[in-house]
C-alpha positions in Angstrom: -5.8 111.1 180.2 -3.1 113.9 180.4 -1.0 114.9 177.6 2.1 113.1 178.3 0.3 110.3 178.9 -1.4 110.0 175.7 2.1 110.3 174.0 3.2 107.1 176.4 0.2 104.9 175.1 0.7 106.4 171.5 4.1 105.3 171.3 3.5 101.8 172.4 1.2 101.0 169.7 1.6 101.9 165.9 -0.9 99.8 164.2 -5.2 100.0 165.1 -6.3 96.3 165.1 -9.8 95.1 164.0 -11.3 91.8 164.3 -14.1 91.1 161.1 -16.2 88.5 161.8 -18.5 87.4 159.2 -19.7 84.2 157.0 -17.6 83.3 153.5 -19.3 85.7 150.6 -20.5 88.1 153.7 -18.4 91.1 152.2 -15.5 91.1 154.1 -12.9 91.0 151.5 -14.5 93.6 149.7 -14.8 95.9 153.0 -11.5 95.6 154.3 -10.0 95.8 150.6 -12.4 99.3 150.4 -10.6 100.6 153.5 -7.5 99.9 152.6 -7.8 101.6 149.0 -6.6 98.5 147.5 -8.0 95.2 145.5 -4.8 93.3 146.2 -5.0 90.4 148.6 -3.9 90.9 152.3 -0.4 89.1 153.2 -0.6 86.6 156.4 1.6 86.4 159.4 1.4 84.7 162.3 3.8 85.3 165.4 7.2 84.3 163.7 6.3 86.2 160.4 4.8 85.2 156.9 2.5 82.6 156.3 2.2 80.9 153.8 -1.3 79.1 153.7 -2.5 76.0 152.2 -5.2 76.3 149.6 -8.1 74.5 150.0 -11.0 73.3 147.6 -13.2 76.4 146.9 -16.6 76.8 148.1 -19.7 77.1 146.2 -20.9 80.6 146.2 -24.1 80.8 148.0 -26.8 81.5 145.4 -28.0 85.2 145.3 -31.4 85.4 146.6 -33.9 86.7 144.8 -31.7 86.7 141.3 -34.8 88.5 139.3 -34.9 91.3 142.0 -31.6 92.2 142.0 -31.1 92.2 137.7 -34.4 94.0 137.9 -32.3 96.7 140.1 -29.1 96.3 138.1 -30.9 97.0 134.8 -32.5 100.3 136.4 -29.1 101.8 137.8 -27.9 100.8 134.7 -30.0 103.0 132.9 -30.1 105.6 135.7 -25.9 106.6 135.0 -26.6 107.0 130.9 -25.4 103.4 129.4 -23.1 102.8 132.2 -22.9 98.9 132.4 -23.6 97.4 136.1 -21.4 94.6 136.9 -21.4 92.3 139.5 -17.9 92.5 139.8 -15.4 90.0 140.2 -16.6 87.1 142.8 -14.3 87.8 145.6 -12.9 84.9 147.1 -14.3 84.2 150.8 -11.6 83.8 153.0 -11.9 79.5 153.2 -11.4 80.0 149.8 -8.3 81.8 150.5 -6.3 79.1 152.6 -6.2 77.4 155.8 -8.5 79.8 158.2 -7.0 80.6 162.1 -8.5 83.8 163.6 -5.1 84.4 165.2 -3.9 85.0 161.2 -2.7 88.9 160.9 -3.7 90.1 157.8 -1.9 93.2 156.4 -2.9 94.5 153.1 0.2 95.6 151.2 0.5 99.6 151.2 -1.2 99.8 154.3 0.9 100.8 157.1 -1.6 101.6 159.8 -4.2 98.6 160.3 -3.8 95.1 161.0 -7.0 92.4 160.8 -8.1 89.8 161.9 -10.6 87.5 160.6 -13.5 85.1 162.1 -16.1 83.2 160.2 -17.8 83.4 163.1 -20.1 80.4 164.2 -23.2 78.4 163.9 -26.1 77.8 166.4 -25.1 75.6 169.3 -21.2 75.3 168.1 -19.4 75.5 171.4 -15.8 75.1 170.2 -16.4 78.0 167.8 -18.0 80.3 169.4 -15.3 79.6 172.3 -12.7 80.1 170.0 -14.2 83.6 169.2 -14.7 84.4 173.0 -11.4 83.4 173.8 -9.3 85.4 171.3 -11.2 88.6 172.4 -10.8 87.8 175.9 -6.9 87.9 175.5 -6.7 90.4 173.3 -9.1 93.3 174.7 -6.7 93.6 177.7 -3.6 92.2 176.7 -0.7 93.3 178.8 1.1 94.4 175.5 -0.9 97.3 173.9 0.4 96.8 170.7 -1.4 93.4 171.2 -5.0 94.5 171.7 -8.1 94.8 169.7 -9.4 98.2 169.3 -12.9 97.3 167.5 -14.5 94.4 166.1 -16.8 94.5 163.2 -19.4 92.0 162.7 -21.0 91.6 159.0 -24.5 91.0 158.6 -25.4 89.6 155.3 -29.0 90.7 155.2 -30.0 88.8 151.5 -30.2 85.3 154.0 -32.6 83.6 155.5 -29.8 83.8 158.4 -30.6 86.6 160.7 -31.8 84.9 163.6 -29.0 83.1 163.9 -26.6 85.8 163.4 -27.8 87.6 166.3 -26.6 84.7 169.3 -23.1 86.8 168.9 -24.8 90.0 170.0 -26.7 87.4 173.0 -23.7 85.3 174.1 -20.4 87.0 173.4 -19.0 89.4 176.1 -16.5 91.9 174.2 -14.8 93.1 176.9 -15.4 96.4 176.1 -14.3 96.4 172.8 -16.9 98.0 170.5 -18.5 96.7 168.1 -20.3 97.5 164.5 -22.8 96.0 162.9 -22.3 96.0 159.1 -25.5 95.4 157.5 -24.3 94.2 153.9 -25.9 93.6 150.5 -28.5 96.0 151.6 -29.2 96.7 147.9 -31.1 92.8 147.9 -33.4 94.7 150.4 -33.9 97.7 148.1 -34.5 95.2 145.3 -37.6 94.0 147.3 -38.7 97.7 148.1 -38.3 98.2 144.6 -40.5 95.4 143.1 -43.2 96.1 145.6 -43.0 100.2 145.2 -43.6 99.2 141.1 -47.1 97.9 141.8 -48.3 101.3 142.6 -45.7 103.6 141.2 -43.9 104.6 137.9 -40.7 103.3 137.9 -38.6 106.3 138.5 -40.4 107.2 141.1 -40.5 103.7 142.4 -36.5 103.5 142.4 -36.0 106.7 143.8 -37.8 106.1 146.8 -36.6 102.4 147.1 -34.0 102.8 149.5 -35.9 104.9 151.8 -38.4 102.1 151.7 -35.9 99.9 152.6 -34.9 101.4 155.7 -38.2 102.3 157.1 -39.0 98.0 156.4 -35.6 97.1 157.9 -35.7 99.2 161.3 -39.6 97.9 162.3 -38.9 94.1 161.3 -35.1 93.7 162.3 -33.1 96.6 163.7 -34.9 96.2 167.1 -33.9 92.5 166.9 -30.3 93.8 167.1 -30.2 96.2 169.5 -32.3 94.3 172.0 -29.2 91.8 172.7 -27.1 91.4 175.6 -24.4 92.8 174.2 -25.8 95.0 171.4 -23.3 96.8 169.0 -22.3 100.0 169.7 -22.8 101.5 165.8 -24.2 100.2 162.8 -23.7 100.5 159.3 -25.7 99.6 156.0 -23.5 99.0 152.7 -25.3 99.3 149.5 -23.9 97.9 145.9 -20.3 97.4 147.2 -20.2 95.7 143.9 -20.4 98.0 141.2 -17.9 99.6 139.1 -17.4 103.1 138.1 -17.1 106.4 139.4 -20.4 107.1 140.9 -20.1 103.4 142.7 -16.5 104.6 143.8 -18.0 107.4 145.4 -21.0 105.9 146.9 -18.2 102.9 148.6 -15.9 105.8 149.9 -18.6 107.6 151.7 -19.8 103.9 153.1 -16.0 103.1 154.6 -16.3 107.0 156.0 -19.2 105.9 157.4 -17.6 102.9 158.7 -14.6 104.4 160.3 -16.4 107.6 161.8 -19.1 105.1 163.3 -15.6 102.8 164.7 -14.1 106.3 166.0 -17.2 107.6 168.0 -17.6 104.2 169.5 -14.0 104.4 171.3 -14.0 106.2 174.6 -9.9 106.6 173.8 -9.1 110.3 172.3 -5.7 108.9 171.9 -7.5 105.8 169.9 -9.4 108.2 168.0 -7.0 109.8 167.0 -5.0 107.1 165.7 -7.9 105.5 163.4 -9.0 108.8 161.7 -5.0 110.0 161.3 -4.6 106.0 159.5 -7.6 105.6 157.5 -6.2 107.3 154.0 -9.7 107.4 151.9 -11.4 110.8 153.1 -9.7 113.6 154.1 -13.4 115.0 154.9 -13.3 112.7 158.1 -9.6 114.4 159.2 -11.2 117.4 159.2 -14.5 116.8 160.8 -12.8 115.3 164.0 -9.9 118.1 163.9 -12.7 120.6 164.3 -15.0 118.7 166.5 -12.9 119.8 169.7 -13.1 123.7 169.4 -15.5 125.6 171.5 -15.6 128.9 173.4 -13.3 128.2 176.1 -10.8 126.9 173.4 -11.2 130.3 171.8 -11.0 132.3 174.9 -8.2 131.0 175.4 -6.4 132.1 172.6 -8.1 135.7 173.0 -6.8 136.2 176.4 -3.2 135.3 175.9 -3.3 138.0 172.6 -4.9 140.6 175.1 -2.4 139.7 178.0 -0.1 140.3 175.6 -1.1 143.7 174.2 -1.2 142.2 170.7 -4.3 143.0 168.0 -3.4 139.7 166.1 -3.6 136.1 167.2 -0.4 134.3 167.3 -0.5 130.3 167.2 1.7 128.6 169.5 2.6 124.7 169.4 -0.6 123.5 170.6 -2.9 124.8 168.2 -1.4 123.3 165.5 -0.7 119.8 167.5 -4.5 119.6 168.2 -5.0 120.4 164.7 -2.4 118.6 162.6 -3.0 115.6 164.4 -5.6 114.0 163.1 -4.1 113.9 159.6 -2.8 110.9 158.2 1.4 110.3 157.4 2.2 114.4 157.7 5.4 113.2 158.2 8.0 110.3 158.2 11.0 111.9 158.3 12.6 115.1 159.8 15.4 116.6 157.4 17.0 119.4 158.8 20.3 120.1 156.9 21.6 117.1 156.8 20.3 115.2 159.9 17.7 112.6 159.7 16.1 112.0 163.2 15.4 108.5 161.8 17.4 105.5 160.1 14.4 104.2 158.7 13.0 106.9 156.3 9.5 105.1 156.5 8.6 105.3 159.8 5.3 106.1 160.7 4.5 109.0 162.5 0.8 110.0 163.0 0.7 113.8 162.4 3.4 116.6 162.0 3.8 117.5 165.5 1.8 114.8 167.9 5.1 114.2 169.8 6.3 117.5 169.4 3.6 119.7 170.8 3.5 117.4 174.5 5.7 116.0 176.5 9.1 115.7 176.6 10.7 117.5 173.4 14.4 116.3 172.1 16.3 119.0 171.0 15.9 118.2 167.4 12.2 117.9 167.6 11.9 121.4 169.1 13.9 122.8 166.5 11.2 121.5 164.0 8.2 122.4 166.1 9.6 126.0 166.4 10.7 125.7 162.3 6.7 125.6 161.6 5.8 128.3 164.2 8.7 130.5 162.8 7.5 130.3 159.1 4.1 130.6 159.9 5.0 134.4 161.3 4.7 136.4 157.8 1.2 135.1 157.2 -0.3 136.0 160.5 -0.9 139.6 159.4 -2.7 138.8 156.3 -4.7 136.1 158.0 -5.9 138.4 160.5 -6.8 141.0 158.4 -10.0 143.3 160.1 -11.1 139.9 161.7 -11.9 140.6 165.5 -9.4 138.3 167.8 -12.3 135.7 168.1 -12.9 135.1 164.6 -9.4 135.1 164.0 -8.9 132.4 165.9 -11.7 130.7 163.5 -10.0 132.1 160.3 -6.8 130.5 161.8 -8.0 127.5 162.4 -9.4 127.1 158.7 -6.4 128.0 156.9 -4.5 125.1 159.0 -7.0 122.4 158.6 -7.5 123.2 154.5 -3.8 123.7 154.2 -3.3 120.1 155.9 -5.9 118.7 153.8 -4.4 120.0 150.7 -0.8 118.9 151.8 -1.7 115.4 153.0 -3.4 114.9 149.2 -0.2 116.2 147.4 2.5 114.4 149.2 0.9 112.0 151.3 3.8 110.3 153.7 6.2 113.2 152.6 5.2 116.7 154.3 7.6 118.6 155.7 7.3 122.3 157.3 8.5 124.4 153.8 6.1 121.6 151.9 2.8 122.9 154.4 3.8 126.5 154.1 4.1 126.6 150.0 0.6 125.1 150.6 -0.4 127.7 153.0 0.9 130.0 150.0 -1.1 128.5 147.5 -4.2 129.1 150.4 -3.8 132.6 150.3 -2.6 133.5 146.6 -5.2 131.3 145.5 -8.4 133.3 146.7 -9.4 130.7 149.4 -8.6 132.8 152.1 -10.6 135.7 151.0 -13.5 133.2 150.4 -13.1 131.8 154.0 -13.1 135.0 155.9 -15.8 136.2 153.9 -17.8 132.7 154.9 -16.8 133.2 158.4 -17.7 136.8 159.1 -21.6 135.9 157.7 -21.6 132.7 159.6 -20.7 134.3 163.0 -22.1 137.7 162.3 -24.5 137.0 165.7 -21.2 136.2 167.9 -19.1 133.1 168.1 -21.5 131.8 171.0 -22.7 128.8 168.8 -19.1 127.5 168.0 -19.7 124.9 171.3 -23.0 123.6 170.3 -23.3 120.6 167.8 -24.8 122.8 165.4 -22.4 125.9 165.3 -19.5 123.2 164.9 -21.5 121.8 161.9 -21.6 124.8 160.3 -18.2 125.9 161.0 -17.0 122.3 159.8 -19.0 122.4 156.8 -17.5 125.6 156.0 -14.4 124.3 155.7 -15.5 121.9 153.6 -17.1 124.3 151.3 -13.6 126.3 151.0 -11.1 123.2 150.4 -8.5 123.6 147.9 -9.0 121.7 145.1 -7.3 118.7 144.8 -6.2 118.9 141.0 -3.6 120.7 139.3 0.0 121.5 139.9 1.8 120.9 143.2 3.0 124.1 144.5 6.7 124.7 144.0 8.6 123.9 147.1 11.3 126.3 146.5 8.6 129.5 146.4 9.8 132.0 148.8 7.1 132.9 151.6 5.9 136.2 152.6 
């Protein structure tokens, strides 16, 4: 797909759709409310706007297998994070318990701006008129003639603490997704570990027993039912395991964030859509880790080369960015922007539209005049710093060092004014970068990393390095925002 291209099918879509399909008391609320970074409700609209569903009697939970097992788990995290209580959390309502159910039902959550559900309870062995109902609604959507219309992924939860499974897997062996990937989300994994646990106690001391639980887990999982899965018809394209989405605390908060990152980066490496891509990891708001791994994941050697041979070509000793390194950059950061405010002039009436990344329609295709002038705005004020970037740094590692300082620098600005970023806002963070000590540590990090030569920057393993030293170096996200009226260098 070509550059102007992607900016066509980018601005005929502005929200990444997912289809969950999944049992009441599966996990879905609890996913989609963790992706969302919210515990409110979603709202419901159907093709003329709100809906306003009918509640219906609830449901009767289905009774937690294996009750002993899991308390017998609780009570040993419990004592594992000092006095900490485990709860079971509130009982989230399954979605019959939530109204009147129709997989055609849009569910926004309120705050979220760039995902729209939708939600199936799936169907039961031998139910034709669901399971056509569920066939039907992905046929349409996977290639509907509007693209704002379509279905980018579809994830299907596993509740693995049934009796259930076989049955679960006549989606994977009768339903043709047109294409559309699919994850497998294996949920309440931690009923699994419970078992591991119990049977690890018979011949080990506890702590030892419960450290190597969920390991235990796994190994018992992938020889008894994984194989079941991906032996299918139509077998999911990713899968993901979610542990203890029910507990409460910090440690749990953090365990649940690195599940959803899991979650999305397993949805993003199933698309075969860059532009797609894109799109989901510059919308999901929970991990600014993910941004950065997938903004790096596209430099290599003849990226770098590139870059090199223009500042040679050009008789220069320092690497100058132009529009496109920091388009393939910035992109993949969530809400860099909603509005332009140059002087006076707002390129938008609507202060809150969504834009995915600071210069995605700026840096290809088809410029207004307005949009150059902010395009060249950032190049322009990123001038002073080049000099101290660069330091002694040969022109390939400066290209590296460059690279860095934009992807922290975005990561820091999308965390202190997420929605809100404007050119002078990213360079008083670029400010902060430098005056702060981060640069020093990052070229000091990238001259022992690539002491042998760049050569490994296109393999998986030099990119893992060069992404995890990024990571390493972030800016930490605490403290004072950095005065926007600061002058620059």
């Amino acid at each position: 797909m070509s550059d102007s291209d992607a900016v066509n099918v980018r601005a005929k879509f502005d929200r990444f759709r997912i289809l969950i399909i999944g049992r009441a008391n599966s996990g879905k609320t609890t996913i989609l409310q963790a992706v969302c970074g919210t515990d409110q409700e979603p709202e419901v609209y159907d093709e003329r706007g709100p809906v306003t569903v009918r509640p219906q009697p609830p449901t009767s939970p289905s009774p937690t297998p294996h009750p002993a097992k899991r308390s017998i788990l609780s009570r040993f995290f419990s004592r594992k994070k000092r006095g900490e209580s485990a709860s079971t959390g509130p009982v989230l309502a399954p979605t019959a318990d939530r109204g009147e159910h129709n997989i055609n039902y849009e569910l926004i959550f309120p705050g979220t701006n760039g995902f729209i559900f939708h939600d199936s309870r799936g169907f039961e062995s031998g139910a034709v008129r669901e399971r056509d109902i569920v066939q039907e609604f992905i046929r349409k959507r996977a290639n509907h003639s509007i693209l704002n219309e379509r279905i980018h992924a579809i994830w299907y939860c596993f509740p693995v603490d049934t009796n259930r499974f076989q049955t679960e897997l006549e989606f994977f062996a009768q339903i043709d997704t047109a294409g559309v990937p699919v994850i497998a989300i294996f949920t309440k994994f931690d009923s699994l570990d419970a078992d591991a646990y119990e049977e690890l106690c018979k011949e080990l001391p506890h702590e030892q027993a419960f450290a190597e639980a969920e390991a235990r887990a796994d190994q018992i999982f992938d020889s008894t039912r994984l194989h079941l899965v991906r032996s299918q018809r139509h077998p999911p394209s990713g899968e993901v395991r979610l542990r203890n989405m029910h507990e409460k605390g910090e440690a749990s908060r953090e365990l649940i964030q690195k599940a959803m990152s899991e979650l999305v980066d397993k949805t993003a490496s199933s698309l075969d859509n860059n532009v797609l891509q894109q799109f989901l990891i510059s919308v999901q708001q929970h991990n600014v880790e993910l941004c950065i791994k997938y903004a790096v994941r596209g430099w290599g050697i003849s990226v770098i080369q590139g870059y090199v041979d223009e500042a040679i070509a050009n008789r220069t000793i320092i690497i100058k960015p132009n529009k496109d390194i920091l388009a393939n950059l910035l992109r993949w950061f969530p809400f860099t922007w909603v509005c332009l405010q140059l002087s006076t002039t707002c390129v938008h009436s609507d202060c809150g539209y969504f834009a995915q990344s600071l210069l995605l329609v700026h840096a290809i295709g088809n410029f207004s005049s307005l949009q150059r002038k902010f395009a060249n705005e950032v190049l322009f004020l990123l001038s002073p710093y080049l000099t101290i970037l660069a330091g002694s740094l040969s022109l390939e590692l400066q290209v590296l060092n460059l690279a860095a300082a934009i992807v922290i620098t975005a990561g820091k600005a999308f965390w202190l004014k997420s929605g809100q970023i404007t050119p002078a806002d990213f360079l008083a963070t670029l400010d902060a970068y430098i005056e702060g000590g981060s640069a020093d540590q990052v070229r000091v990090a990238i001259l022992e990393a690539f002491k042998d030569g760049i050569g490994s920057i296109s393999t998986d393993e030099g990119k893992e390095v060069f992404t995890q030293l990024i990571l390493d170096n972030q800016m930490q996200h605490s403290g004072a925002e950095p005065p926007a009226d600061r002058e620059h260098p």
